[in-house]
C-alpha atoms as a printed R data frame, in Angstrom:
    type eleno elety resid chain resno       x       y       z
1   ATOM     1    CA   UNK     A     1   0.000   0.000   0.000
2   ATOM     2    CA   UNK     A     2   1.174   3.535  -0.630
3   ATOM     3    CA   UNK     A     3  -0.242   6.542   1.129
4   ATOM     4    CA   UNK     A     4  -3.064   6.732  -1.491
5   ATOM     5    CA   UNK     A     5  -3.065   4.065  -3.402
6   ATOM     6    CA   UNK     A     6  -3.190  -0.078  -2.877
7   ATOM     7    CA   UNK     A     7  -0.158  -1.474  -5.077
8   ATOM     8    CA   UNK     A     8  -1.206  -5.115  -5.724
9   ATOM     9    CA   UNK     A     9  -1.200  -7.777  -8.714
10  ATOM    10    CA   UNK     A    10  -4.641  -7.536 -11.277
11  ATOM    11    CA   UNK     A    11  -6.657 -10.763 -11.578
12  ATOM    12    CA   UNK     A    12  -7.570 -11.841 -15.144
13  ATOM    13    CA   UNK     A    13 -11.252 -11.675 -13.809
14  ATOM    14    CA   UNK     A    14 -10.440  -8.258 -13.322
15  ATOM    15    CA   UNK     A    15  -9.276  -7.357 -17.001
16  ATOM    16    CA   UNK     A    16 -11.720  -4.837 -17.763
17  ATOM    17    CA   UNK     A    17  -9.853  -2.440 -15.370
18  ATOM    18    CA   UNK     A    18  -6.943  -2.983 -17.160
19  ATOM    19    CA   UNK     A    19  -8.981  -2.086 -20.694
20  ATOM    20    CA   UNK     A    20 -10.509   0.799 -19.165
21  ATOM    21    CA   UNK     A    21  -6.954   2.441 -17.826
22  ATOM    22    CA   UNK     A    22  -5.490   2.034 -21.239
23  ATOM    23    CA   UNK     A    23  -8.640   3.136 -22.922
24  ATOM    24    CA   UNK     A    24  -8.629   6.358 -20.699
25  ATOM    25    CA   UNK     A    25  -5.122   6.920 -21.006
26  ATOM    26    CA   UNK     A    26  -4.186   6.642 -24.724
27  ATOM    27    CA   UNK     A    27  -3.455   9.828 -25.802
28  ATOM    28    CA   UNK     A    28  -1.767  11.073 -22.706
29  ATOM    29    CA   UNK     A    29   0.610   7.514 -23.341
30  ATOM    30    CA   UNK     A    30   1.144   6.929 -26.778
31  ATOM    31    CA   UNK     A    31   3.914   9.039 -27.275
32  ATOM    32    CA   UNK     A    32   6.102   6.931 -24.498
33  ATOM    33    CA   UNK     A    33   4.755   3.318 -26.022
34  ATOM    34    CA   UNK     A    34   5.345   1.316 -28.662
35  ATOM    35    CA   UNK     A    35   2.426   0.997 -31.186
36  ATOM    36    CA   UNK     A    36   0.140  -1.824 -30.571
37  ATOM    37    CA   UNK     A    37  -0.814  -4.589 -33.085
38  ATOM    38    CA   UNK     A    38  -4.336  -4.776 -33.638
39  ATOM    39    CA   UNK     A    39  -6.742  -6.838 -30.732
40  ATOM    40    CA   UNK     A    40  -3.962  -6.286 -28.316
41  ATOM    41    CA   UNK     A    41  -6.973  -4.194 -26.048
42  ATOM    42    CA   UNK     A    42  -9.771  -6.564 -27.055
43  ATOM    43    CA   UNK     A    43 -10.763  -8.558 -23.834
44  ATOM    44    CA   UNK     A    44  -9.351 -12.110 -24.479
45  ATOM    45    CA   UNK     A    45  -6.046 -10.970 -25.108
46  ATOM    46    CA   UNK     A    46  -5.594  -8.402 -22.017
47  ATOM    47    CA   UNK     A    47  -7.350 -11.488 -19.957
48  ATOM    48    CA   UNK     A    48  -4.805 -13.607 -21.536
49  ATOM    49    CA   UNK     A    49  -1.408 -11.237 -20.843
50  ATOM    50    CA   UNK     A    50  -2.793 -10.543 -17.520
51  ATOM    51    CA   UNK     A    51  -2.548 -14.543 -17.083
52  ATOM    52    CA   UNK     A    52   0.690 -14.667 -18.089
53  ATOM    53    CA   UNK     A    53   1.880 -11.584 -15.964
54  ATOM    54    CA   UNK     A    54   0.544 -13.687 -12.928
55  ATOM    55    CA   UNK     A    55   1.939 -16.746 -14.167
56  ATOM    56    CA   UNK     A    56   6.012 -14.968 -14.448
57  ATOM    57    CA   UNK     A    57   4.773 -13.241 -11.257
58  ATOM    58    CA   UNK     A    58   4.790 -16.812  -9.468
59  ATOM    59    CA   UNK     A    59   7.786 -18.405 -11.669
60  ATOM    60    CA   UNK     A    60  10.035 -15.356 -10.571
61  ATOM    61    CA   UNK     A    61  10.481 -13.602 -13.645
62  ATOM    62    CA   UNK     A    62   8.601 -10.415 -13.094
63  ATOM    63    CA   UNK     A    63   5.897  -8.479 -11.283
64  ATOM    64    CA   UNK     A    64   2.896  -6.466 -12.932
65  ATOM    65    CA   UNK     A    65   1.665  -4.191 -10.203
66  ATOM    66    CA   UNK     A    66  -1.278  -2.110 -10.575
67  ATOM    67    CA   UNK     A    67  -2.276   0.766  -8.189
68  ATOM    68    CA   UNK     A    68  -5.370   1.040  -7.108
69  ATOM    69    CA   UNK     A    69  -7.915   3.532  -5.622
70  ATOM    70    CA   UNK     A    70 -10.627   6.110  -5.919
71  ATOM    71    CA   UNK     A    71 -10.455   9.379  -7.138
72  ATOM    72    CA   UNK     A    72 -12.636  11.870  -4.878
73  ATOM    73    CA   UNK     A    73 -14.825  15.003  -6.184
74  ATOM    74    CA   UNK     A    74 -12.313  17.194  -5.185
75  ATOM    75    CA   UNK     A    75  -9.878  15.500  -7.212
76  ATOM    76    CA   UNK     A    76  -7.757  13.965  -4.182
77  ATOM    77    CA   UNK     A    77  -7.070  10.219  -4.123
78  ATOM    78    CA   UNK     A    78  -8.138   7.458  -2.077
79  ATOM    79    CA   UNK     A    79  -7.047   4.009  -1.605
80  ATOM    80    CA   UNK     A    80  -9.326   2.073  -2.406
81  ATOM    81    CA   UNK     A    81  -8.745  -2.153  -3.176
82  ATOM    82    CA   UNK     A    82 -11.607  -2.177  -5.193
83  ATOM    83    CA   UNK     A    83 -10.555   0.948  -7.227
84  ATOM    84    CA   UNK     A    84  -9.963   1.514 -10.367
85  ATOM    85    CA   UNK     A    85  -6.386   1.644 -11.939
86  ATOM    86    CA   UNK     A    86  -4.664   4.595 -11.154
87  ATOM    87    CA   UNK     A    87  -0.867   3.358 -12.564
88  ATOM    88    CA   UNK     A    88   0.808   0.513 -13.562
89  ATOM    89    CA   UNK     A    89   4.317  -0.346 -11.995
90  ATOM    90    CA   UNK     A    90   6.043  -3.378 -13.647
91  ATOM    91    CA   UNK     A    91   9.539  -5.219 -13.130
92  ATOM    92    CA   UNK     A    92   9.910  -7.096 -16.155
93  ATOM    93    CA   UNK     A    93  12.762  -9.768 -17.120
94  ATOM    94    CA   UNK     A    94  13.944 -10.506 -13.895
95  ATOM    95    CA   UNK     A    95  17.442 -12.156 -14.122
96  ATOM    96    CA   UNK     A    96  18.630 -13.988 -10.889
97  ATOM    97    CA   UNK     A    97  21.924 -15.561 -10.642
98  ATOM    98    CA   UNK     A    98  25.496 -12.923 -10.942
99  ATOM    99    CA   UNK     A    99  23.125 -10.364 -12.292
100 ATOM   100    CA   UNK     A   100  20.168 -10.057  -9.310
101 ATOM   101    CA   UNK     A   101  18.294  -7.478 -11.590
102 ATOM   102    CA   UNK     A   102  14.948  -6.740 -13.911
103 ATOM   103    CA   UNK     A   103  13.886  -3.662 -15.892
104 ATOM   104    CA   UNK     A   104  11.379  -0.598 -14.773
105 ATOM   105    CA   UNK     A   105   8.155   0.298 -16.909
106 ATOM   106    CA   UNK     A   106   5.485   2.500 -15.533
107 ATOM   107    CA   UNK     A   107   2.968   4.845 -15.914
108 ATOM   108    CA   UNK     A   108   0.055   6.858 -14.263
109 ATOM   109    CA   UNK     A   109  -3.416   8.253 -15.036
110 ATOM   110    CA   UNK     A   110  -3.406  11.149 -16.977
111 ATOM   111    CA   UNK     A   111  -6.084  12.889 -14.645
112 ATOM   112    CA   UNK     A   112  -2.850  12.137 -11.435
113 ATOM   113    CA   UNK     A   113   0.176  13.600 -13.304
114 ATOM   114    CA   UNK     A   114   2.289  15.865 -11.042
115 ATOM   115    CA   UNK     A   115   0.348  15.291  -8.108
116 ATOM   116    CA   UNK     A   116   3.018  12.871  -6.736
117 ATOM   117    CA   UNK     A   117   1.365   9.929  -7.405
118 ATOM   118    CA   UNK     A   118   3.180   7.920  -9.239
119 ATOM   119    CA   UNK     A   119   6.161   8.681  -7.184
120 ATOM   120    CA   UNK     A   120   4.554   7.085  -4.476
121 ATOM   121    CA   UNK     A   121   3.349   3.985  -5.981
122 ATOM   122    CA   UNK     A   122   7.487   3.504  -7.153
123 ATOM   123    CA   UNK     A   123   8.649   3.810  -3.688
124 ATOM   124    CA   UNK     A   124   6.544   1.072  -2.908
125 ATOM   125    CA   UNK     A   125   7.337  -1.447  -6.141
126 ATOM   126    CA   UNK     A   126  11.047  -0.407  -6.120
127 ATOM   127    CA   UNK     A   127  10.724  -1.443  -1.542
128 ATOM   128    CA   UNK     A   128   9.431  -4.434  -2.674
129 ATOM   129    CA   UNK     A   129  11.781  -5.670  -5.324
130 ATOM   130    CA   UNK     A   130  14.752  -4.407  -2.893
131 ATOM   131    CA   UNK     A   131  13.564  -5.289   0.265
132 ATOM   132    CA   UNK     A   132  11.580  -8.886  -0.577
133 ATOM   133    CA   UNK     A   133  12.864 -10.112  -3.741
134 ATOM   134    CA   UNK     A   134  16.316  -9.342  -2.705
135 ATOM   135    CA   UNK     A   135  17.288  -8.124  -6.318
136 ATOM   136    CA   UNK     A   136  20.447  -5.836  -6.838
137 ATOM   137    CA   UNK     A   137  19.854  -3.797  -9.615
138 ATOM   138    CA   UNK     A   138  17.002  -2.255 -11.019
139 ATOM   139    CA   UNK     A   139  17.108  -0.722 -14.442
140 ATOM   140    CA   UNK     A   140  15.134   2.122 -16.130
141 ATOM   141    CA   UNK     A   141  15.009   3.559 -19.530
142 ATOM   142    CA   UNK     A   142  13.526   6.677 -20.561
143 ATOM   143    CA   UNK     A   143  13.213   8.708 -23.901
144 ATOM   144    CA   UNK     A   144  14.869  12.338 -24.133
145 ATOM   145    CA   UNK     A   145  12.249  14.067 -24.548
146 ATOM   146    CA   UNK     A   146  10.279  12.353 -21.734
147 ATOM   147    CA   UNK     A   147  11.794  15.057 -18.836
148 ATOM   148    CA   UNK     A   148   9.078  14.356 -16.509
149 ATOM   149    CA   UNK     A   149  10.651  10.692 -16.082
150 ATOM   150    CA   UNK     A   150  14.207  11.940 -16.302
151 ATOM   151    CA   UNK     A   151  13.303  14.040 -12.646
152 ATOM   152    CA   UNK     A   152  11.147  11.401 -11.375
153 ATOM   153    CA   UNK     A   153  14.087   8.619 -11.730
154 ATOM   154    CA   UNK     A   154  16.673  10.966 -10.724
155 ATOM   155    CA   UNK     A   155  14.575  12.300  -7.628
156 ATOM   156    CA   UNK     A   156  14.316   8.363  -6.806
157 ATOM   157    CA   UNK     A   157  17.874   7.642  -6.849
158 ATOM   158    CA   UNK     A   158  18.419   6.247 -10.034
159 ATOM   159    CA   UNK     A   159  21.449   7.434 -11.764
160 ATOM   160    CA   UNK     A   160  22.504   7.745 -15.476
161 ATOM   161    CA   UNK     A   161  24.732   5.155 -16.969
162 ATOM   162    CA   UNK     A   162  24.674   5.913 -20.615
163 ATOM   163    CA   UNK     A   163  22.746   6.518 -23.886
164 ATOM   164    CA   UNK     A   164  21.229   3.920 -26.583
165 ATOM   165    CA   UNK     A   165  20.712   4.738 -29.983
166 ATOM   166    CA   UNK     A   166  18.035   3.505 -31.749
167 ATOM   167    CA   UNK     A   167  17.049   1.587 -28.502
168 ATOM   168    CA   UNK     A   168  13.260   0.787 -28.711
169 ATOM   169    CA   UNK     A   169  10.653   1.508 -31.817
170 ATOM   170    CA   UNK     A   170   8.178   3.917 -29.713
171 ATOM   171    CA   UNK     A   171   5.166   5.872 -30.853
172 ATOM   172    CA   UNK     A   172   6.228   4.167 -34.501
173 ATOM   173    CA   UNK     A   173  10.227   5.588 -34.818
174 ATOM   174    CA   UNK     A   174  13.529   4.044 -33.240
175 ATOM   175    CA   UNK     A   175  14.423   6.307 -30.748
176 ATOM   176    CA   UNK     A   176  17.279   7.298 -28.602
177 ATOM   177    CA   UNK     A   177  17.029   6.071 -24.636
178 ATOM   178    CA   UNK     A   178  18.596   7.368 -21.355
179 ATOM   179    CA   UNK     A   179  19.723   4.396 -19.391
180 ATOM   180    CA   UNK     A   180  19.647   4.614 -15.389
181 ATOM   181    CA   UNK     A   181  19.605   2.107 -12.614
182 ATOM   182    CA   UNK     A   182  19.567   1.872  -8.771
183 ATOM   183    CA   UNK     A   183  21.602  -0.148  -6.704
184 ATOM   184    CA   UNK     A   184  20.248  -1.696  -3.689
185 ATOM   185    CA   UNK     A   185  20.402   0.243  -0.826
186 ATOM   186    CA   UNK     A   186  20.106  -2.846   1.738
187 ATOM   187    CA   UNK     A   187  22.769  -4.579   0.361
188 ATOM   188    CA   UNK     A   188  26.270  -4.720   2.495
């Protein structure tokens, strides 16, 4: 749990939340995502990834957390376990062994953006993956232009290691990434 949010895995009976973040939020993250092939919303297939995100959650190859609550009339936020989505917070390709490390996605509703949020829903993912899963390293790429993600990393802790060309095809191009990480605080 975060101050106003519940960070916790999605059930595929509980798909349609997943739909209805995305579908809310396209615009505000299509320009930070790679284009999707067509179906990749439609019910059986979110139903089915979100199956498979459980499934590597269990097998110890990543974790697909979702966050959670209510947003009030006033606009504040709420924690709320049978919320809707209010950010997604995902390690992805956990790699145990030397290496002790996975990769950082995330994002946050568009209606939440600057209000701290997201940063607090990362402090809890980035706890767990330290502090329970015992991993070293965790890694986070960003695009140039995205600056908003570039302070939010940096304010974290995560520090810049280098620049990839050509790194991922997002919004339809190849573009340029920022690579960062953070090291495990916990560790001796």
């Amino acid at each position: 749990m975060t101050q106003r949010t519940v960070l916790t895995l999605l059930q595929h009976y509980e798909y349609q939340l997943l739909i209805d973040y995305y579908e809310r939020n396209h615009l505000h993250l299509s320009p930070w995502e790679p284009e999707r092939e067509q179906g990749y919303f439609e019910q059986a297939q979110v139903r089915e990834r979100v199956q498979c995100s459980n499934a590597l959650f269990f097998a110890g190859g990543a974790v697909h957390f979702v966050a959670r609550g209510s947003i009030n009339h006033d606009g504040s936020v709420t924690a709320d376990h049978n919320g809707r989505i209010l950010g997604v917070c995902n390690f992805t390709n956990i790699v145990r062994g030397p290496f002790q490390a996975c990769y950082l996605g995330y994002s946050v509703d568009k209606s939440l953006e600057g209000q701290g949020v997201m940063r607090e829903i990362l402090e809890a993912g980035i706890n767990y993956i330290f502090k329970e899963l015992k991993l070293h390293r965790i890694m986070a790429n960003y695009i140039p232009d995205n600056t908003r993600s570039g302070h939010l990393l940096s304010s974290l802790g995560f520090e810049k290691e280098g620049v990839a060309k050509a790194y991922l095809k997002i919004n339809g191009r190849w573009q340029d990434h920022l690579l960062t990480s953070k090291l495990n605080p916990n560790e001796k």
